[in-house]
Backbone as ProteinMPNN parsed JSONL, in Angstrom:
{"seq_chain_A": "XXXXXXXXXXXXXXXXXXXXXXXXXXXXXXXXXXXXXXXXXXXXXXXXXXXXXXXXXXXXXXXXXXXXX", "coords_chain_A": {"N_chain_A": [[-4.538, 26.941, 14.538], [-2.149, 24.179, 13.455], [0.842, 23.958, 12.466], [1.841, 22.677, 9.291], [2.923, 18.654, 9.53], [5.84, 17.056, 8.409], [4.716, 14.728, 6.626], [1.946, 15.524, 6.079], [2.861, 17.503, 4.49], [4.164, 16.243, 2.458], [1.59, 14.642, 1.559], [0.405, 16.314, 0.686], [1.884, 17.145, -1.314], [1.736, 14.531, -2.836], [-0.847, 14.417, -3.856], [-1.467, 16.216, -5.688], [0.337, 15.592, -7.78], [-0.033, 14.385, -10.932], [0.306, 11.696, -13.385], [1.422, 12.41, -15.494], [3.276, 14.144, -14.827], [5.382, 12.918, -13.948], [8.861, 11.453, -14.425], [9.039, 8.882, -17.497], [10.89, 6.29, -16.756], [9.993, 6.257, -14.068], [7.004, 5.687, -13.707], [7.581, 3.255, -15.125], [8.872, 2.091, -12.996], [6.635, 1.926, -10.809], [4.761, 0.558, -12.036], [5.881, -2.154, -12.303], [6.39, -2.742, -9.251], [4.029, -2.748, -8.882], [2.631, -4.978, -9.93], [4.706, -6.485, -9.027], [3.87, -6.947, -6.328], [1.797, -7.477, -6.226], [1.505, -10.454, -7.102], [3.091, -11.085, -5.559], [1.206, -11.314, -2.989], [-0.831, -13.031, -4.065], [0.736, -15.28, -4.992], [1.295, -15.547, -1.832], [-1.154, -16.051, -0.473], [-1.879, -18.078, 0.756], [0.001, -19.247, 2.354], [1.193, -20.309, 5.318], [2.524, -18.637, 6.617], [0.73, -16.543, 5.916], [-1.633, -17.162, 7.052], [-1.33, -17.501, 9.907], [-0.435, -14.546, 9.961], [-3.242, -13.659, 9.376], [-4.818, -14.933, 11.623], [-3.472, -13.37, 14.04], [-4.807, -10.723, 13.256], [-6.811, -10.666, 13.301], [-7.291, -10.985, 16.039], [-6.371, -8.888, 17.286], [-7.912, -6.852, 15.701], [-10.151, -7.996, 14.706], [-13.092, -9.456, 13.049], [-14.119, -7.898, 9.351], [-14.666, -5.479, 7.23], [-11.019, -4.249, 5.443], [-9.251, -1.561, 4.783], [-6.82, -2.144, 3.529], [-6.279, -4.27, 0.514]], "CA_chain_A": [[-4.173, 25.985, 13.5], [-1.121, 23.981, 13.78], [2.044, 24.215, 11.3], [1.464, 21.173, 8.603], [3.819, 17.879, 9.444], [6.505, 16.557, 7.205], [3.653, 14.027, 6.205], [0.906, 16.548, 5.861], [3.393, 18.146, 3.344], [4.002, 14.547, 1.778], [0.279, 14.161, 1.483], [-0.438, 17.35, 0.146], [2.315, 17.304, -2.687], [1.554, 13.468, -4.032], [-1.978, 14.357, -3.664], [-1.072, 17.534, -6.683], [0.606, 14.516, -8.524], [-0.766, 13.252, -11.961], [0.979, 10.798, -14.103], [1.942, 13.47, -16.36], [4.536, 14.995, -13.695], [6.42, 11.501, -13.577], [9.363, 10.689, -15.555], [8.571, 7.488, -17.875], [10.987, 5.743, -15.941], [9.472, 6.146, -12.256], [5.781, 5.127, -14.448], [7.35, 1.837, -15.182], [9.425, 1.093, -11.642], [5.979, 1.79, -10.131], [4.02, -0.771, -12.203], [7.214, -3.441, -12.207], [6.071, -2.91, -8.122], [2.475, -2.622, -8.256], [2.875, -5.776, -10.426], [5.266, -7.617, -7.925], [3.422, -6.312, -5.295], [-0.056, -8.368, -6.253], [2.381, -11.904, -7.519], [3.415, -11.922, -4.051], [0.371, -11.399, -2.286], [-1.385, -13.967, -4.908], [1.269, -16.906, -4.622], [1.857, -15.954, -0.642], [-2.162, -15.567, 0.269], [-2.287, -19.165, 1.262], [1.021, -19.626, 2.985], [1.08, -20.787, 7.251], [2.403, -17.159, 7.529], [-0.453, -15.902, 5.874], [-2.831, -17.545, 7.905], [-1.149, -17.048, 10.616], [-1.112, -13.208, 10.167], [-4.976, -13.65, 9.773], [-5.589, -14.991, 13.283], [-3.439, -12.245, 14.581], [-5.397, -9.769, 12.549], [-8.942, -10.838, 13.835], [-7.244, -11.295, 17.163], [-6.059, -7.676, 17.338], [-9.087, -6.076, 15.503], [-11.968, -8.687, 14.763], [-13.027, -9.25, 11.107], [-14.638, -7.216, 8.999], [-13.751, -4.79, 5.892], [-10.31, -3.989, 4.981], [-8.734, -0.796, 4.245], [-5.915, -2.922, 2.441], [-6.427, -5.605, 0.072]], "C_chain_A": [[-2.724, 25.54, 13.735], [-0.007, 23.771, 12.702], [2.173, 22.627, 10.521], [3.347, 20.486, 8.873], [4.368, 17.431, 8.511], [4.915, 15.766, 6.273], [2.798, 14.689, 5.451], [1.838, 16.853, 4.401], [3.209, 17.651, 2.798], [2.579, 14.28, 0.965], [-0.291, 14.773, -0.058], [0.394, 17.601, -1.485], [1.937, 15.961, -3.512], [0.293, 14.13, -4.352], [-2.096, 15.377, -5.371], [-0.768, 16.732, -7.671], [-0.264, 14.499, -9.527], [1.03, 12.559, -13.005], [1.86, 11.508, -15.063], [3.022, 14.566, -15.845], [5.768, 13.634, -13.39], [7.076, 11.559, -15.297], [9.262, 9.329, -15.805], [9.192, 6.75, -16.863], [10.44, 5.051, -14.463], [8.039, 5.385, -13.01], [6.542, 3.609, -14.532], [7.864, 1.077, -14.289], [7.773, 0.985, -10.836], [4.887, 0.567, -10.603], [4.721, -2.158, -12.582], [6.525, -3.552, -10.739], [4.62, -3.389, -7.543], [2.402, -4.343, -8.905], [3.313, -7.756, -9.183], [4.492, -7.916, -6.51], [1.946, -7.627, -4.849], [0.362, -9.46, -6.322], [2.369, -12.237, -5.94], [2.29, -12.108, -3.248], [-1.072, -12.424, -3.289], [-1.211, -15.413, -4.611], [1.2, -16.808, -2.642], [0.502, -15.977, 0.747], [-2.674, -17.157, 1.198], [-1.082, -20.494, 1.736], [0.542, -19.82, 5.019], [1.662, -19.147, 7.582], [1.384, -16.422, 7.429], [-1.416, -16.05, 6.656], [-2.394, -17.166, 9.359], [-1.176, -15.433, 10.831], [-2.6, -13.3, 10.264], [-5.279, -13.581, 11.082], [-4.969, -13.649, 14.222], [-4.491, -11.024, 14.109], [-7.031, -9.693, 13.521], [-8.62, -11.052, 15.414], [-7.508, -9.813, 18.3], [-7.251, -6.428, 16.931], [-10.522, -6.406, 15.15], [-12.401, -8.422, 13.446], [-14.157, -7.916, 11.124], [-13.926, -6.492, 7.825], [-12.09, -4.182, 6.658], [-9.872, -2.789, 4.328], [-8.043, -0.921, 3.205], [-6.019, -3.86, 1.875], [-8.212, -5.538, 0.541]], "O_chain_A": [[-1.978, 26.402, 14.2], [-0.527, 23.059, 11.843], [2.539, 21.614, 11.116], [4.424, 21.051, 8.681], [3.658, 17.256, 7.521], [4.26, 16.37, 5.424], [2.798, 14.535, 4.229], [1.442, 16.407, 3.324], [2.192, 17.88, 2.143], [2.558, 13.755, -0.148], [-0.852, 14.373, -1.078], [-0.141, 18.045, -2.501], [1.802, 16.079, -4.73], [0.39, 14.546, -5.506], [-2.983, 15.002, -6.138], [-1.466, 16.91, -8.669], [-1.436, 14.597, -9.165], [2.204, 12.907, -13.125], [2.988, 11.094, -15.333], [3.435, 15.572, -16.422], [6.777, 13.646, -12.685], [6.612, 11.629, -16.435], [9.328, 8.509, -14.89], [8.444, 6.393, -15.954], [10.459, 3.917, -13.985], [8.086, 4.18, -12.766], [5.952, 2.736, -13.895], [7.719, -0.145, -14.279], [7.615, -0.068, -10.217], [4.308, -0.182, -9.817], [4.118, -3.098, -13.099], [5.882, -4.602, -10.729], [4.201, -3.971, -6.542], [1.986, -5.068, -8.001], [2.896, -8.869, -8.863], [4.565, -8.932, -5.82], [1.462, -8.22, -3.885], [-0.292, -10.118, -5.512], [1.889, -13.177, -5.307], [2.298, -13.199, -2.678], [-2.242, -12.289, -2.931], [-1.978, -16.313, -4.269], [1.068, -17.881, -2.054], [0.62, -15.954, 1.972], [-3.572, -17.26, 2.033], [-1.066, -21.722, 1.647], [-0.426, -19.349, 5.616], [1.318, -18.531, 8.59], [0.955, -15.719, 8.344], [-2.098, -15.082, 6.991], [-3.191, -16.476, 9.994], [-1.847, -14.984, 11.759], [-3.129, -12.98, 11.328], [-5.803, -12.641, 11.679], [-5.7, -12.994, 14.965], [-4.931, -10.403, 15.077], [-7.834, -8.935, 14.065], [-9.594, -11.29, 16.129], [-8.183, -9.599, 19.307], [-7.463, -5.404, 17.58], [-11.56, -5.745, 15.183], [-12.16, -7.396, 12.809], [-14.727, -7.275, 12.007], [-12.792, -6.81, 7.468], [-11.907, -3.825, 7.822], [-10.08, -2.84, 3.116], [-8.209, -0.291, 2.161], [-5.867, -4.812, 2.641], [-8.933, -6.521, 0.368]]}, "name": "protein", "num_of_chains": 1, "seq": "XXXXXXXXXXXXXXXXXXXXXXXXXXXXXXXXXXXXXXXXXXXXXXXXXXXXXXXXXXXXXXXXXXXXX"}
């Protein structure tokens, strides 16, 4: 077995996480983000960079489902 990576650690402590371990604060920077997060990818889904990422995207891996979005 091999000695867990920073990451692994990372993984394994959000993963322990509930909402109820966050101070209010961090609860409302994360949905101010999750928020901004969707605005931008809303107004910027039908920008020439967007599309342009696309063709790279399908160039690089060829459509199909989405992990993200």
């Amino acid at each position: 077995m091999h000695d867990a990576s920073a990451i692994d650690k990372l993984a394994e402590f959000i993963s322990q996480l509930s909402a109820r371990d966050l101070p209010d604060s961090a609860l409302q920077m994360a949905r101010r983000c999750l928020v901004d997060t969707v605005g931008a990818a809303v107004v910027g889904h039908r920008t020439d960079a967007a599309a342009a990422t696309r063709g790279v995207a399908l160039e690089l891996v060829g459509a199909g489902p989405s992990r993200i979005w």
